[in-house]
C-alpha positions as CSV (number, residue, x, y, z in Angstrom):
1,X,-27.5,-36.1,4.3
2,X,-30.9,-36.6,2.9
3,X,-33.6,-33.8,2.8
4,X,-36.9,-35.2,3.7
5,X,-40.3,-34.0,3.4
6,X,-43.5,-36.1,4.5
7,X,-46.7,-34.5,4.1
8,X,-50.1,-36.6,4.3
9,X,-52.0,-36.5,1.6
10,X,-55.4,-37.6,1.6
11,X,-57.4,-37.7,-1.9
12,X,-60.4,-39.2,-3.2
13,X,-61.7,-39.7,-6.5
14,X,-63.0,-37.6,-8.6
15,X,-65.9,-37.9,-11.6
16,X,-64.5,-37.0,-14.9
17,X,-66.9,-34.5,-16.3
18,X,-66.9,-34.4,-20.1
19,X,-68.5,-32.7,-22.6
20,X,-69.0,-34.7,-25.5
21,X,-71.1,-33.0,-28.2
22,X,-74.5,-31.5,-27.3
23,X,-74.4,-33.6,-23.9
24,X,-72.7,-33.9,-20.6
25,X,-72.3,-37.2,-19.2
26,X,-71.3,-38.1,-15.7
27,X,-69.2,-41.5,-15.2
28,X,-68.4,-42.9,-12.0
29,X,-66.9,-46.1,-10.3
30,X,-69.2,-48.9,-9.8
31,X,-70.0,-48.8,-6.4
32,X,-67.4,-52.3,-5.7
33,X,-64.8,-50.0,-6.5
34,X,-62.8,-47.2,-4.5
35,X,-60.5,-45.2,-5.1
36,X,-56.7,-45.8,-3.3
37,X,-55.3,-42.5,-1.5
38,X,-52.2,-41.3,-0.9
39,X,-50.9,-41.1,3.0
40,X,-47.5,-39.7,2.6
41,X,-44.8,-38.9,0.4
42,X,-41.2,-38.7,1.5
43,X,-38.7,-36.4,-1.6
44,X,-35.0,-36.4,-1.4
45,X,-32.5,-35.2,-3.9
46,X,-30.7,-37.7,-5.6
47,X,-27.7,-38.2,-8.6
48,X,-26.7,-34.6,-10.2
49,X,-25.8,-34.6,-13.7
50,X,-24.9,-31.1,-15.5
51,X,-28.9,-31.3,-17.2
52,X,-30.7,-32.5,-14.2
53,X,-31.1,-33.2,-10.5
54,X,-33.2,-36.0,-9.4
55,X,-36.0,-36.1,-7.1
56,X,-36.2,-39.5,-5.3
57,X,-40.0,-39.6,-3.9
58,X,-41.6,-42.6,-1.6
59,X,-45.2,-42.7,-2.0
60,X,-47.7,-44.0,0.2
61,X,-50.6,-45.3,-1.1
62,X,-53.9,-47.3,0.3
63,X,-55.8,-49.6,-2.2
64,X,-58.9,-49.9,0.0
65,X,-60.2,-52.7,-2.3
66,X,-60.2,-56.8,-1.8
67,X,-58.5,-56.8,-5.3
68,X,-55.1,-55.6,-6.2
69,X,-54.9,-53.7,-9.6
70,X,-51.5,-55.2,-11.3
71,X,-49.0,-53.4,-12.8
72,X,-51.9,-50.9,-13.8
73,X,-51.1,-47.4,-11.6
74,X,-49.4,-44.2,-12.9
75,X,-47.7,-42.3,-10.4
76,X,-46.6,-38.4,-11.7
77,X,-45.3,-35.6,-9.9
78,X,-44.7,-32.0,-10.3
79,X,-42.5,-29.7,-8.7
80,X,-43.0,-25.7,-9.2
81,X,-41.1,-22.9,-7.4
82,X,-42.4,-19.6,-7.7
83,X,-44.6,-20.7,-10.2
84,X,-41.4,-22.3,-12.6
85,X,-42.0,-25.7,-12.9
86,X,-38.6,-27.2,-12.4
87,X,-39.8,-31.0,-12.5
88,X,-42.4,-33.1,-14.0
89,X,-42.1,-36.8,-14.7
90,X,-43.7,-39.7,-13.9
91,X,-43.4,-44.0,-13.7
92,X,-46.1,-46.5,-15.8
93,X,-46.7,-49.8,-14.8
94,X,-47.1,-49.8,-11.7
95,X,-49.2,-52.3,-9.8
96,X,-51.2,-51.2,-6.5
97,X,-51.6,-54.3,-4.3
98,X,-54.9,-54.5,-1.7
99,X,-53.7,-52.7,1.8
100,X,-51.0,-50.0,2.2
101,X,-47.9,-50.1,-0.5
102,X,-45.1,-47.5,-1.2
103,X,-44.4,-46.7,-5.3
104,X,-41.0,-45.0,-6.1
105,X,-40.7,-42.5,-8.8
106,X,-37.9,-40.5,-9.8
107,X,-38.6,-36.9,-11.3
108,X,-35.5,-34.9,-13.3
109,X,-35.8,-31.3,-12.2
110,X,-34.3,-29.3,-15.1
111,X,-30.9,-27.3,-13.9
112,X,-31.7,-24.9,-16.4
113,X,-35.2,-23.6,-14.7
114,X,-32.9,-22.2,-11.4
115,X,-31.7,-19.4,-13.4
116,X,-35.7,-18.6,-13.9
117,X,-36.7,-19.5,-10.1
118,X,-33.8,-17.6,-8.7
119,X,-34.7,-14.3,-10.3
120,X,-38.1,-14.7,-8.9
121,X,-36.6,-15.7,-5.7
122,X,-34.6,-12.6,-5.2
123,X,-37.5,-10.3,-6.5
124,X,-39.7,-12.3,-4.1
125,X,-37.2,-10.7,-0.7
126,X,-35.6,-14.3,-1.0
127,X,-39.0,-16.3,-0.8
128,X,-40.4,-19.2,-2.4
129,X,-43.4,-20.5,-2.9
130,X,-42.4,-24.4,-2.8
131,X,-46.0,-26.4,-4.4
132,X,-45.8,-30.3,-5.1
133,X,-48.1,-32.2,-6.9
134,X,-48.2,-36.1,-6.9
135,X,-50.9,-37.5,-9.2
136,X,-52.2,-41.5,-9.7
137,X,-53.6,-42.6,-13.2
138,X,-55.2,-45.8,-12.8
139,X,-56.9,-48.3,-16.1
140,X,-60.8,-48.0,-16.3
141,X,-60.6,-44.6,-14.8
142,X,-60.9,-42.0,-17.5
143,X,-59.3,-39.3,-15.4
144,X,-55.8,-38.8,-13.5
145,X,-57.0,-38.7,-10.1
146,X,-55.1,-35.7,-9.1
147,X,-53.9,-35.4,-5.1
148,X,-54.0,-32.6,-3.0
149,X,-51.5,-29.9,-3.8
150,X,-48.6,-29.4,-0.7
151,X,-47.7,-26.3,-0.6
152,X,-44.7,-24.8,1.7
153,X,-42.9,-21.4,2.5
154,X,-39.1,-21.7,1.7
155,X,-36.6,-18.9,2.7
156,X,-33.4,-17.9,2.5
157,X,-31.1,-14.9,4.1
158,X,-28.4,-14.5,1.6
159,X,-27.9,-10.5,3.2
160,X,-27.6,-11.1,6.5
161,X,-24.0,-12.4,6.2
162,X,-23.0,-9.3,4.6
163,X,-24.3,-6.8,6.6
164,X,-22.7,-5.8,9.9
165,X,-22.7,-2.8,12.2
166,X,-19.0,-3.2,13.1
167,X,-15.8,-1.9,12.3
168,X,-12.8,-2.8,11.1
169,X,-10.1,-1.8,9.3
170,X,-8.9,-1.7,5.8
171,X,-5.3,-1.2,4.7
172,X,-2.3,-2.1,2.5
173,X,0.2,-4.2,4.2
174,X,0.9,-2.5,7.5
175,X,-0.7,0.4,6.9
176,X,-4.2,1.3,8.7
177,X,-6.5,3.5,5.6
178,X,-9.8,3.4,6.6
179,X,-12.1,2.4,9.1
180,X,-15.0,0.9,7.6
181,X,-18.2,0.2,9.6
182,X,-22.2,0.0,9.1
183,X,-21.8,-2.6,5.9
184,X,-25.0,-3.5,4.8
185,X,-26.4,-4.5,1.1
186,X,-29.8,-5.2,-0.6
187,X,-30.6,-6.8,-4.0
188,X,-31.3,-4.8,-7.3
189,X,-34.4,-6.0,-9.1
190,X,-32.9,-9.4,-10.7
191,X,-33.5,-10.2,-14.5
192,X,-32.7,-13.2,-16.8
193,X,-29.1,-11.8,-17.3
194,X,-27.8,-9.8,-13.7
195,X,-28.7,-10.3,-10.2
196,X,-27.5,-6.6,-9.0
197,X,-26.5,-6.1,-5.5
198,X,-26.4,-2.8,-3.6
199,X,-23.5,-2.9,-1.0
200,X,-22.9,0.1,1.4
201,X,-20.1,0.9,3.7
202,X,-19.8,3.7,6.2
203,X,-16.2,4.7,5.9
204,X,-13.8,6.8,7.1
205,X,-10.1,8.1,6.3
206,X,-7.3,7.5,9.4
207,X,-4.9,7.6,7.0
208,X,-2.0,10.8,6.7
209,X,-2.7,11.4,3.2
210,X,-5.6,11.2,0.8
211,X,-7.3,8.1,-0.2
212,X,-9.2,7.7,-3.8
213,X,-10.6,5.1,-5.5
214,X,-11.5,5.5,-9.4
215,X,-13.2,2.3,-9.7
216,X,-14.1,-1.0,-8.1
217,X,-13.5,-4.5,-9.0
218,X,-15.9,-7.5,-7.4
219,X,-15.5,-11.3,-7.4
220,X,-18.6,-13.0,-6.0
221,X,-17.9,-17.3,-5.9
222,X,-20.6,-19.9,-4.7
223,X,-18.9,-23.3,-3.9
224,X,-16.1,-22.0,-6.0
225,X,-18.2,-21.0,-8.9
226,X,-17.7,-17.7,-10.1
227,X,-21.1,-16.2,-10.0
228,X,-20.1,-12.4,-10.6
229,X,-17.4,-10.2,-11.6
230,X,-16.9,-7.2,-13.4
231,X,-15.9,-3.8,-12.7
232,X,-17.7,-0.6,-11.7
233,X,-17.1,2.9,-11.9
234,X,-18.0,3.2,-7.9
235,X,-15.4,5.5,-6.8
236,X,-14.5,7.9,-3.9
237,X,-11.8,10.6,-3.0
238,X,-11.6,11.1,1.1
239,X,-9.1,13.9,2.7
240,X,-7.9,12.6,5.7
241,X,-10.2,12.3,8.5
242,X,-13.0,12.8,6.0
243,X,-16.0,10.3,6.4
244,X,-18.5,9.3,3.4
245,X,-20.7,6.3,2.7
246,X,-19.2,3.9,0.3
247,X,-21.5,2.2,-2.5
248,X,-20.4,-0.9,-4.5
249,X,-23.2,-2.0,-7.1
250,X,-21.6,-5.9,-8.2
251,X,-24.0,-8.4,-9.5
252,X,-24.2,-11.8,-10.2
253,X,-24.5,-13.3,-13.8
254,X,-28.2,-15.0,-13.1
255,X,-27.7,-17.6,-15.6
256,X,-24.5,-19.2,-14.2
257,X,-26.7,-19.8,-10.9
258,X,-27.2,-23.2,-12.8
259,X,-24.0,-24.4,-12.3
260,X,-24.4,-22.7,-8.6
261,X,-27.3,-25.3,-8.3
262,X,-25.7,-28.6,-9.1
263,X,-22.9,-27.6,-6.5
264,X,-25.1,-26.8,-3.9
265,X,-27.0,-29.9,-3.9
266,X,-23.8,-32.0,-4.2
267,X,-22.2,-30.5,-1.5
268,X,-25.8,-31.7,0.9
269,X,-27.0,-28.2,0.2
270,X,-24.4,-26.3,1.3
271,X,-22.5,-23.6,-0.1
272,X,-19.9,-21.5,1.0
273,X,-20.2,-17.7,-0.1
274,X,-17.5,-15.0,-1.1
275,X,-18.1,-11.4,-2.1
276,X,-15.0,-9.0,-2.5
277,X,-14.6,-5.8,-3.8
278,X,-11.5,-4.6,-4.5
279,X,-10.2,-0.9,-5.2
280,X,-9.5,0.1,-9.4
281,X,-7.3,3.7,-10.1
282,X,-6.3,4.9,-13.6
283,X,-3.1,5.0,-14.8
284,X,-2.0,6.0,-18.4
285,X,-5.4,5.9,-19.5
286,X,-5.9,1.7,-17.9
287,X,-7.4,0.9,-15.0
288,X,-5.5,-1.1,-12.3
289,X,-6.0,-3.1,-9.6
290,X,-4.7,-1.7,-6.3
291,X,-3.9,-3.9,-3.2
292,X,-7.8,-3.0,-1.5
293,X,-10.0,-4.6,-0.3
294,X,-13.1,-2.8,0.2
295,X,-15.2,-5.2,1.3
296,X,-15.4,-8.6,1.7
297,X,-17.4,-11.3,3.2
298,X,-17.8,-14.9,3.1
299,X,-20.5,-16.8,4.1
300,X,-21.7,-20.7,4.2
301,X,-25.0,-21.1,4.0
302,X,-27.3,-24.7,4.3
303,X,-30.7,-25.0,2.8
304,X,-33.6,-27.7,3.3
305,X,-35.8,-27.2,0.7
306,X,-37.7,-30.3,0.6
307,X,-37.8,-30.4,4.4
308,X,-38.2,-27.2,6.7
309,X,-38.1,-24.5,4.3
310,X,-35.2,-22.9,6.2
311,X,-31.8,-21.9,5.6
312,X,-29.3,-21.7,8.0
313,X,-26.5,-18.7,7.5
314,X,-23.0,-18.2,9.3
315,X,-20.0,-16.3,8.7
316,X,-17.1,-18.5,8.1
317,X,-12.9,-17.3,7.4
318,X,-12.0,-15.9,3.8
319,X,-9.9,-18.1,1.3
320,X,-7.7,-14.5,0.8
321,X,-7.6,-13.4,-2.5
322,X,-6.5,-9.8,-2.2
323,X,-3.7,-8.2,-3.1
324,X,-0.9,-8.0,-0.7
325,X,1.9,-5.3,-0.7
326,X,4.9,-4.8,1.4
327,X,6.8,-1.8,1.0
328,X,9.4,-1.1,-0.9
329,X,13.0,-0.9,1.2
330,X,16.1,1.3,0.5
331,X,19.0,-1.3,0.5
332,X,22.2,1.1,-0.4
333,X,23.0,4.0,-1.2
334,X,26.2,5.7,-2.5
335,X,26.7,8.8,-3.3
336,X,30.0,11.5,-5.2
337,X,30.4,14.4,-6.9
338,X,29.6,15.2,-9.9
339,X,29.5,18.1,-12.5
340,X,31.1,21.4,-11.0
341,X,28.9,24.3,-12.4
342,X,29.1,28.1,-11.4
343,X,26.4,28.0,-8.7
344,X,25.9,24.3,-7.9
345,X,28.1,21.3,-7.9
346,X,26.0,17.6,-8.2
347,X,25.9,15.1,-5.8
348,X,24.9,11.8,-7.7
349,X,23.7,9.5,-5.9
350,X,22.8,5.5,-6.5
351,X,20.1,3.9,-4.1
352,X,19.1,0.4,-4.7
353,X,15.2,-0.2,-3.9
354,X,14.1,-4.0,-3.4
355,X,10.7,-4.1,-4.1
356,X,9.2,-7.6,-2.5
357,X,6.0,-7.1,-4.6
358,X,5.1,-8.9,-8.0
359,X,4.9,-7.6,-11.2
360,X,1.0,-6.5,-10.9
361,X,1.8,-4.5,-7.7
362,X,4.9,-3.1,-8.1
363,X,3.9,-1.7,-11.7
364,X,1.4,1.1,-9.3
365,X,4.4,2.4,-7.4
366,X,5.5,5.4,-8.1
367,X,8.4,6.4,-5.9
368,X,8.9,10.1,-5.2
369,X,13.0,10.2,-3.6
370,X,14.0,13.3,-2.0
371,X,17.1,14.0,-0.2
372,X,18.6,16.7,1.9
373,X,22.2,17.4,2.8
374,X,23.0,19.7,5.8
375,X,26.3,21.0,6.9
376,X,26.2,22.0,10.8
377,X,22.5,22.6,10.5
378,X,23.0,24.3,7.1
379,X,21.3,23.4,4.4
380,X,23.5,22.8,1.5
381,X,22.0,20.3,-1.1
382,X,18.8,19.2,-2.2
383,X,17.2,16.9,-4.8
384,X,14.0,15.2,-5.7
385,X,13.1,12.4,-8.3
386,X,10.6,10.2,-9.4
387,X,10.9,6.6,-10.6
388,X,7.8,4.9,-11.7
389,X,7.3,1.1,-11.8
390,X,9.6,-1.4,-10.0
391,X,10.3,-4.5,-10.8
392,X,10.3,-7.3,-8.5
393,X,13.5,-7.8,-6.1
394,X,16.4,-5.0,-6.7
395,X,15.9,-1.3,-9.1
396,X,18.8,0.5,-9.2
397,X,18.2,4.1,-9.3
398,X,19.9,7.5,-10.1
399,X,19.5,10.6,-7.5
400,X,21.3,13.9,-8.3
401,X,20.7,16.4,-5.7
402,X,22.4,19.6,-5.8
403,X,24.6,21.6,-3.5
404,X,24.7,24.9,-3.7
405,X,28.3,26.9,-3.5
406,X,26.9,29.8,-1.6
407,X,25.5,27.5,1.4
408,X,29.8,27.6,2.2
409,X,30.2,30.7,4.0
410,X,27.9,29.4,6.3
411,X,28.5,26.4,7.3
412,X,32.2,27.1,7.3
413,X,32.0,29.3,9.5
414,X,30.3,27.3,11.8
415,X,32.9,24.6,10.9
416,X,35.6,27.1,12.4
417,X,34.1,27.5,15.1
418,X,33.1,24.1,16.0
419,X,37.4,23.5,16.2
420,X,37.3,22.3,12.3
421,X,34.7,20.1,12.8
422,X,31.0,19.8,10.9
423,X,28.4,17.1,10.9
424,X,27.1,16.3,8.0
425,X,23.4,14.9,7.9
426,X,22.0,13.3,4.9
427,X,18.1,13.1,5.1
428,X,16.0,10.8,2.3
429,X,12.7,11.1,2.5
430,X,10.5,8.5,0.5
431,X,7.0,8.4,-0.4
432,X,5.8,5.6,-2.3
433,X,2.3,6.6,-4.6
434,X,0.5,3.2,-4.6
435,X,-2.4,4.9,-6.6
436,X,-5.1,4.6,-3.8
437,X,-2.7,6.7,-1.6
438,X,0.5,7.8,-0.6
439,X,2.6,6.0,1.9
440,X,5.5,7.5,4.1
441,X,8.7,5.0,4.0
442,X,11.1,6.7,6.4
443,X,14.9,6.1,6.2
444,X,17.1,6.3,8.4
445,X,19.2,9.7,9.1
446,X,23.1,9.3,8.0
447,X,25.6,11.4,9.4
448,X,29.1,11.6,9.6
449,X,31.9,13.9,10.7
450,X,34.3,16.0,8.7
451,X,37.4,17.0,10.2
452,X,40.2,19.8,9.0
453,X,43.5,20.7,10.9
454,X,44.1,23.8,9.0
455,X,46.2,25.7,11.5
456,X,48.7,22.8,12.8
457,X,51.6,23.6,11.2
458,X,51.4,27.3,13.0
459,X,52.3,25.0,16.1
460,X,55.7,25.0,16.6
461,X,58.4,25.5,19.4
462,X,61.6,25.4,17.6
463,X,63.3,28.6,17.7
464,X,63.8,30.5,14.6
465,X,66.2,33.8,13.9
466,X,65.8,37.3,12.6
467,X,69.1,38.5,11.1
468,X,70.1,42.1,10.4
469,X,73.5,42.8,8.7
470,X,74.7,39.4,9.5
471,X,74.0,39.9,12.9
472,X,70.5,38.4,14.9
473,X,68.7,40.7,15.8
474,X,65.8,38.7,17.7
475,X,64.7,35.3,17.9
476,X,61.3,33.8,17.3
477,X,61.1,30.9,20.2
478,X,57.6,30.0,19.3
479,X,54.6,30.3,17.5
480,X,50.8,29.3,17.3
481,X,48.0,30.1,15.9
482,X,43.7,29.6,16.4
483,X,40.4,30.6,15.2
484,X,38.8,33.5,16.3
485,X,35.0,33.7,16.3
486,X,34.1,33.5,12.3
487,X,31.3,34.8,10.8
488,X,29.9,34.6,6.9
489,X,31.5,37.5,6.2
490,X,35.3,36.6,8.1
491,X,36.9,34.2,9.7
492,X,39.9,35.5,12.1
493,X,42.8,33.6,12.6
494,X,44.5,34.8,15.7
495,X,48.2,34.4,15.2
496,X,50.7,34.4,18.3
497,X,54.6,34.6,17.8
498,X,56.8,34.8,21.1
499,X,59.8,37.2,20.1
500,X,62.8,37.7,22.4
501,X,64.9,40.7,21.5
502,X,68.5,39.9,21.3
503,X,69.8,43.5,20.9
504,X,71.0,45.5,24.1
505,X,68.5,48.1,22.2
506,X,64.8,48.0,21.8
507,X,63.6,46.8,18.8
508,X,60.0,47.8,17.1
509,X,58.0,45.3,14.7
510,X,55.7,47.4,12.0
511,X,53.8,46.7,9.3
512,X,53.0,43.3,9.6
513,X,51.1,42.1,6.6
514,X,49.6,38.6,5.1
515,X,48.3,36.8,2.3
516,X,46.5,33.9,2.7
517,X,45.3,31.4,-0.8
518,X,43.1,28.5,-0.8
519,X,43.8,26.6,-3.9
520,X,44.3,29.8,-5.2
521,X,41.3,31.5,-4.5
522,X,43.1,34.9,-2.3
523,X,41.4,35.0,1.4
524,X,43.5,38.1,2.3
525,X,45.9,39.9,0.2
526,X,48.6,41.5,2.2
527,X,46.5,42.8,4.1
528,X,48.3,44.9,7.2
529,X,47.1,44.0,10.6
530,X,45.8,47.1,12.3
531,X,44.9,47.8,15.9
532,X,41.7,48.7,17.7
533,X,41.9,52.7,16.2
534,X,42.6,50.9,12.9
535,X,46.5,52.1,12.8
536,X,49.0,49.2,11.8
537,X,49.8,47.1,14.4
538,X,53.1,48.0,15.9
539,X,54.8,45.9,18.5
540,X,58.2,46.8,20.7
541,X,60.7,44.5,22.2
542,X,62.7,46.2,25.3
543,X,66.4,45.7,25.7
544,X,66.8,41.7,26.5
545,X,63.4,41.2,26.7
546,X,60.7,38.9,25.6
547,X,57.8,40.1,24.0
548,X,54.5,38.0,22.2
549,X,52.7,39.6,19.3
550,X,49.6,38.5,18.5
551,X,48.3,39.8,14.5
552,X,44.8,38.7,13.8
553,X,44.6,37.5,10.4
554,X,40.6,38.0,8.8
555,X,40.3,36.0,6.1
556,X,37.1,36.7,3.4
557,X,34.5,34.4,4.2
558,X,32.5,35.1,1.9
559,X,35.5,33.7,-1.0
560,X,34.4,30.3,0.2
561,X,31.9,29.9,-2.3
562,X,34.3,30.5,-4.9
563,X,37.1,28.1,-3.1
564,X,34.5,24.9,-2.9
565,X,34.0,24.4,-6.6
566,X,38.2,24.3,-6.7
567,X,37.9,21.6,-3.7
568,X,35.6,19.5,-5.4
569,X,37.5,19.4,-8.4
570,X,40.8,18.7,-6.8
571,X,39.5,15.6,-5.3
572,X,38.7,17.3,-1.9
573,X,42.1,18.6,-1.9
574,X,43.0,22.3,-1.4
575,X,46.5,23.6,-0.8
576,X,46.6,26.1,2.2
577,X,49.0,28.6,1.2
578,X,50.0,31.6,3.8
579,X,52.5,34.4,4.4
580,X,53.4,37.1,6.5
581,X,55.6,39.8,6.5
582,X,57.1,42.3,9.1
583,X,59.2,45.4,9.2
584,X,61.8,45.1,12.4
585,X,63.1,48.4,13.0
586,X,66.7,48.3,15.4
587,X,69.9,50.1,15.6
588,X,71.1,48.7,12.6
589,X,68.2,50.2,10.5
590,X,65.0,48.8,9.0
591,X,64.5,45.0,7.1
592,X,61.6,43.3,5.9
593,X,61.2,40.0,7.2
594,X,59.1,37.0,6.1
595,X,58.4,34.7,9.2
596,X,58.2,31.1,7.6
597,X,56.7,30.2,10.7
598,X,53.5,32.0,9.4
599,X,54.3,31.5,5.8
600,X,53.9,27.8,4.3
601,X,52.0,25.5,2.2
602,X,50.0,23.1,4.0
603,X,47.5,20.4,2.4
604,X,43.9,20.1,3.5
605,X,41.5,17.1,2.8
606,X,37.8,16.0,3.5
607,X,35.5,13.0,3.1
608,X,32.0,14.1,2.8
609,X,31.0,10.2,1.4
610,X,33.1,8.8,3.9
611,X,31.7,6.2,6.7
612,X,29.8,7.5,9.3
């Protein structure tokens, strides 16, 4: 497209006044000779080099004589903006037949006076003063007849595509930060080397944890040509749901508005416009780039300098440019045991992170792991670590959380009472530090169940003998066993053991005692079972009859803690080791008895990093 502007020009000649020693002399045209005038002139930008753009101008001109004046005429013209002349030039030899004719001439206008005009363009509220001046030299005529200046009003509106009194929002991949609204900006006072620019936001924190910024970093591009970047120390810290007013001061480098120029006028005086800002934080003493984008705007805008004077300004879609970041996923995790201390006993765990970020990105994240074990809604373990800096794709990190022996009386009681049966819930919480904020990365809850049949082998129907003296005295037909209601302190086992008395005499059970071991750790040690007044339990068979005991075995709860360490240790094996004793008193006399039924050695095992 070709920018046009066609002004009529109307001149006449004018006397060359001279002073020339003592006198002044006054010459002027014999009177069969006028002057020619200029009608019009058409200008048009032409070839662009990297020194100069040229100014194509068609000029009008009417030789009112009857003679032509050959190859005599001079055509010049000047081009200031602002008052910077940024073309002069001219063409000799030209001749002006009689009548209307139209002279060409070609003027360089220097790329390196834009840096100059734009300063004064900006300090100006984006106004220019746009004043041509076509001149005609012609022989005999002892002055350059110089035309009427044109003079025109150009302006431009740079701002108004990066203000707006919306909202939107700013995040980091999925995540909403803040909303940011009320974006306007205004130019600092523009010198040879920086075009500043103001930029204001309106901006406010939706986020759940803080947001800070320690510095900014800005990109400004023309047509590609970076016109402006730097950093700044702009900064802000907001709580969440805190407002504040945001400023950003970037600026453009005024000289490399040059190259701005030759792109603009290639591209038919159009140029497509990008501002970001992005958010800086400090990190072992650096600053770094974090994926925010403060503000950003792009523009195109289309000027017509040498024909309206106006610019025409829309908002048009962003190339991108800013950092993305996805967050950081959990891929596995394994967990076992590890060192048995006196309190505590280690869970180690290995969780695989894949981090889908690049290098630049994932060097900000700081992960902060922490995981919680519970047993029946006990807490039993608990660990926390940090890892700073993935690399891209899969980290392999260590967790060691640790679970404390004295949670066990607890939740074992509850596992009693549940019929041998606890959930175990692992929690991992995850916040990932990105340096700007904090971002929540929830996992999902594992849990699995843990089972124990500790009292199975007290099941049993198959008859079993007392002998006295060679003789039986009384037959145990069968036997059972179950948890009573445990506490932290105890944990009954109720005991059952249906006697018949085989004797045509009663016979009196007494002094029923047990010991009970868990891997060695003593739960009860012979302990004697004792009725409701706290007298040993004493139980009597009539002649022929049949007659169920029921001893109450209470086991120390609270020797748990000491039992666990034992477990882990053995490979979550523990050895179960009971027995009881009674006195039967009959006709015969008085024997001590050991009822295997109650008295065994039974093996317990758990999975607690088993499925789920």
């Amino acid at each position: 497209m070709v920018d046009r502007r066609k002004e009529a020009l109307v001149a006449g000649v004018v006397l060359l006044v001279a002073a020339a020693g003592v006198g002044l002399y006054v010459f002027q045209f014999a009177q069969s000779f006028e002057s020619p005038t200029v009608e019009s002139v058409d200008s048009s930008f032409g070839a662009v080099t990297e020194d100069t753009t040229a100014i194509h101008n068609e000029i009008t001109i009417q030789n009112p004589n009857d003679r032509s004046v050959p190859g005599a005429a001079r055509l010049g013209f000047t081009v200031r903006m602002n008052d910077v002349t940024v073309a002069d030039g001219g063409k000799g030899g030209v001749g002006l037949p009689t009548g209307q004719s139209t002279l060409s001439v070609d003027v360089p206008l220097q790329n390196d006076k834009i840096p100059e005009w734009w300063v004064t363009h900006v300090n100006n509220g984006e106004t220019t003063r746009l004043v041509t001046n076509p001149r005609v030299s012609l022989p005999g005529v002892p002055q350059t007849v110089e035309l009427s200046a044109t003079e025109q009003r150009l302006t431009t509106d740079l701002l108004s595509s990066v203000t707006t009194d919306g909202s939107r929002e700013v995040g980091v991949g999925n995540d909403t930060l803040l909303r940011v609204s009320n974006q306007r900006a205004s130019w600092g006072n523009a010198t040879a080397e920086s075009t500043p620019l103001e930029v204001q936001t309106d901006i406010e924190n939706v986020h759940d944890y803080p947001v800070e910024l320690d510095g900014t970093a800005y990109t400004i591009e023309m047509n590609g040509v970076t016109v402006g970047e730097g950093t700044t120390d702009d900064s802000f810290d907001l709580a969440p749901g805190e407002s504040g007013t945001f400023t950003a001061n970037p600026a453009i480098d005024t000289p490399k508005m040059a190259a701005w120029w030759q792109s603009h006028i290639s591209a038919n005086q159009t140029t497509d416009l990008s501002i970001r800002v992005y958010g800086l934080i400090e990190r072992d003493g650096e600053r770094k780039r974090v994926p925010l984008t403060i503000f950003e705007r792009n523009a195109r805008f289309q000027t017509d300098l040498l024909g309206a004077g106006t610019t025409e300004v829309a908002t048009i879609a962003g190339a991108g440019g800013e950092t993305s970041f996805e967050r950081p996923e959990r891929v596995k995790r394994t967990s076992e045991w590890g060192a048995v201390a006196d309190d505590t006993t280690a869970i180690n765990t290995d969780i695989v992170v894949s981090n889908p970020n690049d290098g630049s990105v994932g060097d900000l994240v700081v992960l902060n792991v922490g995981q919680r074990t519970s047993i029946n809604g006990i807490t039993a373990a608990s660990g926390r670590a940090t890892f700073d800096g993935l690399e891209p794709g899969d980290n392999a990190l260590a967790l060691t959380s640790e679970f404390r022996h004295d949670s066990v009386p607890a939740w074992w009681a509850r596992h009693v009472n549940r019929g041998e049966q606890s959930t175990v819930v692992t929690q991992t919480n995850t916040t990932a530090d990105i340096g700007v904020t904090k971002l929540d990365a929830p996992e999902p809850t594992e849990e699995r169940i843990v089972q124990t049949d500790l009292l199975s082998s007290f099941e049993s129907t198959e008859p079993t003998t007392i002998e006295q003296e060679g003789r039986t005295v009384a037959t145990i037909e069968r036997t059972s066993a179950q948890w009573g209601m445990a506490t932290e302190a105890v944990a009954p086992i109720q005991a059952e053991a249906e006697i018949r008395n085989e004797q045509s005499q009663p016979i009196t059970i007494t002094d029923v005692t047990y010991t009970v071991r868990l891997n060695g750790v003593v739960l009860a040690d012979e302990k004697v079972v004792r009725d409701e007044t706290g007298a040993p339990e004493e139980y009597v068979i009539g002649t022929i009859g049949t007659t169920t005991i029921d001893p109450t075995m209470e086991l120390d709860n609270s020797k748990m803690e000491a039992w666990w360490p034992t477990h882990v240790q053995s490979g979550e094996t523990s050895t179960l080791t009971t027995e009881m004793y009674v006195t039967v008193e009959t006709a015969l006399g008085s024997k001590r008895v050991k009822l295997d039924s109650f008295s065994q050695n039974q093996t317990v095992t758990t999975d607690f990093f088993g499925e789920s």
